[in-house]
Phi, psi and omega in degrees: 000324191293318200301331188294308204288323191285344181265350160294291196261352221219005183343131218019049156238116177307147167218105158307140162185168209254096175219133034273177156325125150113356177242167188207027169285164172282352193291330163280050182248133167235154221232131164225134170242084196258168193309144211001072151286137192243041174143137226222140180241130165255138149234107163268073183252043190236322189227148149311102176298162182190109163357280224284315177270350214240343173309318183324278169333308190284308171337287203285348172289282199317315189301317181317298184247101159241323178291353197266131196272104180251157210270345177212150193288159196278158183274164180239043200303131171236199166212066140219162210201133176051054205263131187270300174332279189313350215256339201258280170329293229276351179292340198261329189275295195079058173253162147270141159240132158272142189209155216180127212270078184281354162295325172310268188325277177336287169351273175297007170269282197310298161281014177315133170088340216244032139294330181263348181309135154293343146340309213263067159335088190331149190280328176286001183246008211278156158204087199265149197226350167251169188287292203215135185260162190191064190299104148228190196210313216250160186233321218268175184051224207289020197256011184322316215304331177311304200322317187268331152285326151329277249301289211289350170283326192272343180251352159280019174068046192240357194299353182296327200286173177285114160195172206225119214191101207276177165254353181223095169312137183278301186294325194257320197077012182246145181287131205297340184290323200290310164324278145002300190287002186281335220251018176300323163331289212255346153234086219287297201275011183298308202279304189301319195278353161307302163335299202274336199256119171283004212269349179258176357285136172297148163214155166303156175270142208100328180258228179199358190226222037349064165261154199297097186239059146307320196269002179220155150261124173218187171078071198278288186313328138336316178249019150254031165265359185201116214336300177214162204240120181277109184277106139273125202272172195283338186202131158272338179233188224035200174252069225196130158256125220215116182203150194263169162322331205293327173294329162250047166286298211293305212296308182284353188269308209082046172222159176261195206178146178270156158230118181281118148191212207296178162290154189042060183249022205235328170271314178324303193282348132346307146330327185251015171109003207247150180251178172236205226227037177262015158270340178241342142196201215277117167246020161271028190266356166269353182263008195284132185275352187249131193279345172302283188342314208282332165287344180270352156303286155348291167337298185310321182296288211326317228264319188304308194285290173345323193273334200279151190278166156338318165283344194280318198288343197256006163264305160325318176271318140291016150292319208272338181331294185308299187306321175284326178278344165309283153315308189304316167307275188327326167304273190259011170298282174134024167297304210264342155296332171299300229289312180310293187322300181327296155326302171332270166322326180265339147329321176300303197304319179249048139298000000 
């Protein structure tokens, strides 16, 4: 989508990008160039940058063009916003950034149509009778914050609930106990209570793994088995706004949701037109800057709900009715598609 428009609108200007989806090594880097460009776009909108993974790459783009004289500093697009990271790179590159939700798009490409399934139990017929579903998969590197939510579901006793949880990072290959153990410091009993819980690897029911649906919605009888759906997001700490497909799984579903992710990410998606849930319980667990706490806030709603009788959850759940169906419109109206587009466009422009 960008290379069309830079070869239209942008004449010798280079453009970096990343293929397949989702890397970001150097061995993927792909390059369109036309003749005497006079200035170069990296687009790194898919993963959260980060120095520590990503210098190797940024290095050999920089190495790449260093002979080039440029008439304006080169651009950085990203998808993420207000970002210390970003702010760090393009300070080290003597780059510029841009930025745009590019998940947001992927979302609606991906989850395009599935409003209409009959998979998909309207939310007004729904009586969901467990608290809360909670799918994960990658555990290891920037992904610890599952970790640490494990931790407060298996020692509150909340494990009853739907959820998905490898004991072996599918990717890293490291074990959720060895993981567990970095964080004794702030949690002394974290390896006994993984220890004393037979339960892993977790799985949803129907399946035997963790598998990869970044790109589908499934687990149809789950979720309409459950109240809410808790989202951990791909980065939880630092100072970056950064949010993923995984935050509108719940939105296209018809459910409401907690979200573990950076501080103030519950107001960021706001921004784009979508409400939360801060009428039916304590949502300052988004502006809390420290991520143990913001998990143990989260713990806590869960453990609360959790406690609630049958009528309670079932009164509760036609409260939330409006806020959901709210989203889920807003989501496949072609509402939440303007805002992107709109976005969209004044990025193209200051380019």
């Amino acid at each position: 989508m960008l290379w069309p428009w830079i070869q239209r609108n942008r004449a010798g200007v280079s453009l970096y990008y990343f293929m397949p989806f989702g890397t970001t090594t150097i061995q993927n880097i792909c390059n369109q160039s036309p003749k005497n460009n006079y200035k170069y776009i990296i687009c790194f909108d898919q993963e959260p940058i980060d120095l520590n993974r990503h210098g190797a790459t940024l290095d050999h783009i920089y190495d790449l063009e260093k002979h080039r004289v440029c008439q304006d500093p080169p651009l950085l697009i990203v998808s993420e916003k207000d970002s210390t990271m970003v702010h760090s790179v393009c300070h080290k590159y003597r780059w510029q950034s841009r930025y745009y939700f590019f998940h947001g798009w992927a979302a609606l490409d991906w989850y395009r149509g599935y409003q209409r399934t009959p998979l998909l139990i309207e939310p007004r017929l729904r009586d969901p009778r467990v608290t809360f579903m909670s799918p994960n998969r990658i555990i290891g590197g920037d992904r610890w914050h599952r970790v640490i939510m494990m931790y407060h579901l298996v020692r509150l006793g909340l494990v009853h609930n739907h959820i998905s949880m490898p004991e072996w990072c599918p990717v890293e290959g490291s074990n959720i106990g060895d993981i567990a153990g970095k964080f004794t410091d702030t949690y002394p009993d974290i390896q006994d209570v993984f220890v004393r819980s037979p339960c892993f690897p977790m799985c949803m029911p129907g399946e035997s793994d963790q598998p990869q649906t970044s790109y589908r919605l499934d687990l149809w009888d789950t979720v309409a088995d459950s109240m809410v759906y808790l989202v951990t997001e791909t980065v939880a700490d630092g100072e970056r706004l950064h949010l993923t497909e995984k935050i509108f799984k719940p939105i296209a579903l018809g459910m409401p949701f907690l979200l573990l992710s950076t501080q103030g990410s519950l107001a960021y998606l706001r921004t784009y037109g979508f409400r939360t849930f801060g009428d039916f319980w304590d949502e300052s667990y988004d502006q809390e800057a420290d991520v143990y706490r913001r998990c143990e806030k989260i713990a806590q709603i869960l453990l609360n709900l959790d406690r609630m009788s049958v009528t309670q959850k079932r009164e509760l759940w036609r409260a939330m009715l409006p806020t959901i169906e709210h989203n889920q419109k807003h989501f496949y109206s072609g509402a939440f598609e303007s805002v992107l587009s709109e976005e969209f466009d004044s990025m193209l422009a200051s380019l």
